[in-house]
N, C-alpha and C positions, 0 to 999 in steps of 0.2 A: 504494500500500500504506500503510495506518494505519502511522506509529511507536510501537511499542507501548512506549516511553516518554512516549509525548506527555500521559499521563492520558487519553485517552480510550479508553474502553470497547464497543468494536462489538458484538462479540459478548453484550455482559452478556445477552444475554435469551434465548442460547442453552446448550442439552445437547449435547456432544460426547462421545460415547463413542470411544476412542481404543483399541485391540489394540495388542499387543504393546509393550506400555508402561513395560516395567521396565527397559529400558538401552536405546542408541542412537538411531535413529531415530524410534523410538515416543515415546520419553522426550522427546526435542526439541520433536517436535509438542505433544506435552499440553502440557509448562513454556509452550512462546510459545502457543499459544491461550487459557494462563488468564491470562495477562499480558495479555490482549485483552477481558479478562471470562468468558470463556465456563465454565461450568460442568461440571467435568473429574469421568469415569470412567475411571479409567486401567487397564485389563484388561491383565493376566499372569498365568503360572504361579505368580511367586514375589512373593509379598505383600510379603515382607522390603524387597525391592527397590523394590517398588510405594510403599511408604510414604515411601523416602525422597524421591520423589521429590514425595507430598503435603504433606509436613511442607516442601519449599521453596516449591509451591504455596502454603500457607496461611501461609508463613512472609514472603510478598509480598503479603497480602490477598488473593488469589484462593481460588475455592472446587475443592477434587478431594479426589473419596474412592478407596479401595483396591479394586479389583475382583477376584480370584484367579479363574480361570477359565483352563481349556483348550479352544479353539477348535476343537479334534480332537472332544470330547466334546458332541452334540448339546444332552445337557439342562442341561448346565453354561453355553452359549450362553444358552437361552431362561433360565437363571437369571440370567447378568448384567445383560440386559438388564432382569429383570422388577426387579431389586433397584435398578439404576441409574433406574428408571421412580420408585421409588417413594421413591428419599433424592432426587432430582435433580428430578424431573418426565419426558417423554416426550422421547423421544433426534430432536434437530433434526440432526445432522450425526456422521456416522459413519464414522472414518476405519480402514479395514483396514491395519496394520502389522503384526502380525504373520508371520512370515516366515524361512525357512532355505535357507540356499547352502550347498551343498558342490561342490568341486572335483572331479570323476570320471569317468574314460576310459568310455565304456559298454565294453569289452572287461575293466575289471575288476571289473565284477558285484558294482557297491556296492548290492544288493538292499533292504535294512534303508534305507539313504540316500535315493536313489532311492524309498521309498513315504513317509518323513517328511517328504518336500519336497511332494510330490504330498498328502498327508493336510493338513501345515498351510497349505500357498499356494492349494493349487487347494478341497480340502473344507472348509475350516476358513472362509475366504475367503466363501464362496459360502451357509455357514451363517450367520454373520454377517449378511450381507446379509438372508437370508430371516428372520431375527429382529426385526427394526426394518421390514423392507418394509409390512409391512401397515398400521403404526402411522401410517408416515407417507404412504401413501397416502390413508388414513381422512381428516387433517389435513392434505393435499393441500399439503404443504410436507417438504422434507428433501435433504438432501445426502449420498449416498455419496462418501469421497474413497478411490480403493483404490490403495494404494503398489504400482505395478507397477516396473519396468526399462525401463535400454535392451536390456537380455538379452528385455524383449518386445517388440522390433521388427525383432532380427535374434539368428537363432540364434549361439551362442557356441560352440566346441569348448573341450570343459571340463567344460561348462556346460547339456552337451543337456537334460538334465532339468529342471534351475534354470529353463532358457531356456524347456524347454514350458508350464512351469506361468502363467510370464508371459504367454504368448501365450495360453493359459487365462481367464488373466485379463482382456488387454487385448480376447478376445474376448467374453466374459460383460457384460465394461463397456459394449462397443460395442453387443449386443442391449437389453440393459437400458436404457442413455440413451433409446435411440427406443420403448419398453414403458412406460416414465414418464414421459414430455415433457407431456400431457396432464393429467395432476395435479401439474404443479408442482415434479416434483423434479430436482435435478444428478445426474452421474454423470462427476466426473473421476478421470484414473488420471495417479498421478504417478510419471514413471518416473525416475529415477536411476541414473546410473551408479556406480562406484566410494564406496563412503562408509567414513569411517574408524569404524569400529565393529567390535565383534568377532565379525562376521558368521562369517568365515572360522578363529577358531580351533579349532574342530570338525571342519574337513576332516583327513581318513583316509588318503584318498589324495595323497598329498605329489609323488608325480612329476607328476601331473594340475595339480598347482596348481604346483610349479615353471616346468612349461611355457608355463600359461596364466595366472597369475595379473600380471595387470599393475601392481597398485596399489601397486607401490613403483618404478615409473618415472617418479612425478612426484605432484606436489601434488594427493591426490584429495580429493573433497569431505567438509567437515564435516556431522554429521549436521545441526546447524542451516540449513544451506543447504538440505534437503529441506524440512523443516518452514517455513522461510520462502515457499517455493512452496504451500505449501499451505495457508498465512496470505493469499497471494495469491488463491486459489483460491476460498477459504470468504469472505471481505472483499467478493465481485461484488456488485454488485444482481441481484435474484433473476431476471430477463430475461436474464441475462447467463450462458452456461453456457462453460466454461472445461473443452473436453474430456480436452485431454492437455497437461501438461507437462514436457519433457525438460529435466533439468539433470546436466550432465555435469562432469568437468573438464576445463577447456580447453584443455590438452594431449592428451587421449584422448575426443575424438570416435568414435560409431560410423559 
């Protein structure tokens, strides 16, 4: 892995558009890929947020501009993309972060919960994708990285919905890689366990998460520790495809 202190610049010759980029794990990824060079779109709801996180971007010599977009909304998608094409150039590496956990017994018929995990993980996800697919097909070079779970490789009680959407995903990842091998492009899914971000203070159901929530029985990961996997991940030579990577904490193995 490059030290992206070291002065050298890998990525400078790439576009990264980055989801869900206005706190946590999103956040993480953009700051260390533009410390690497790479040319940051940082896509979220909330601009406010977005900026702060440009203003330390550019406040380190790196380049990233504000993207406001919701990934639920079809033509808000093909608009961040099309505006990201056009301050940045054509989107080389596209990493899906955005994303929502809640903790909920399916016996208590968190309905409204239950379709915002499934709208932003699994439709939101999958829109993304199809917005940049063509481009980079065209240009026979490009990296999907889609921040999946260890919740997508073994279901959670908790977590069934959380847990389907990941397997959604880790399923889409796996047809897609062998759909694009042929033109050139990756398709890794980064899964994580436990991360200290404020994924979870939105959960409703509080017995659900009393029973199941483990991430205060020990040292769970920092968002940067995602984001370095996936500094890992984009860093390959282009021969080189880097399908899944699990980073856990190493007290809570799945």
């Amino acid at each position: 892995m490059a030290d992206s202190n070291s002065g050298l610049k890998p990525l400078s010759d790439k576009v990264i558009m980055v989801t869900g980029a206005s706190s946590g794990i999103g956040a993480a990824i953009a700051t260390r890929l533009a410390k690497l060079g790479g040319k940051i779109a940082l896509v979220g709801r909330r601009e406010s947020e977005l900026m702060k996180y440009v203003k330390q971007i550019k406040e380190e010599n790196g380049i990233g501009i504000a993207v406001a977009a919701d990934v639920t909304k079809r033509d808000e998608v093909f608009e961040m993309v099309r505006h990201t094409e056009l301050s940045l150039g054509p989107v080389d590496i596209l990493v899906n972060s955005a994303g929502v956990m809640y903790y909920t017994y399916m016996k208590s018929l968190h309905y409204d919960e239950w379709e915002q995990q499934i709208d932003i993980n699994c439709k939101g996800l999958t829109t993304c994708v199809g917005a940049v697919l063509e481009g980079m097909i065209s240009r026979k070079q490009g990296h999907i990285v889609n921040i999946s779970s260890d919740a997508g490789k073994r279901g959670f009680p908790g977590l069934a919905v959380y847990s389907g959407t990941k397997f959604y995903v880790e399923g889409l990842s796996q047809a897609l890689r062998h759909e694009v091998k042929e033109y050139g492009l990756r398709v890794t899914c980064i899964q994580p366990g436990d991360v200290k971000t404020n994924l979870l203070q939105h959960t409703t159901d509080l017995e659900a998460k009393k029973e199941f929530d483990g991430s205060e029985t020990c040292k769970i990961l920092e968002a940067d520790d995602v984001a370095k996997a996936v500094e890992y991940a984009v860093l390959q030579p282009s021969y080189v495809g880097v399908n899944e990577i699990m980073v856990e904490p190493q007290r809570s193995p799945i």
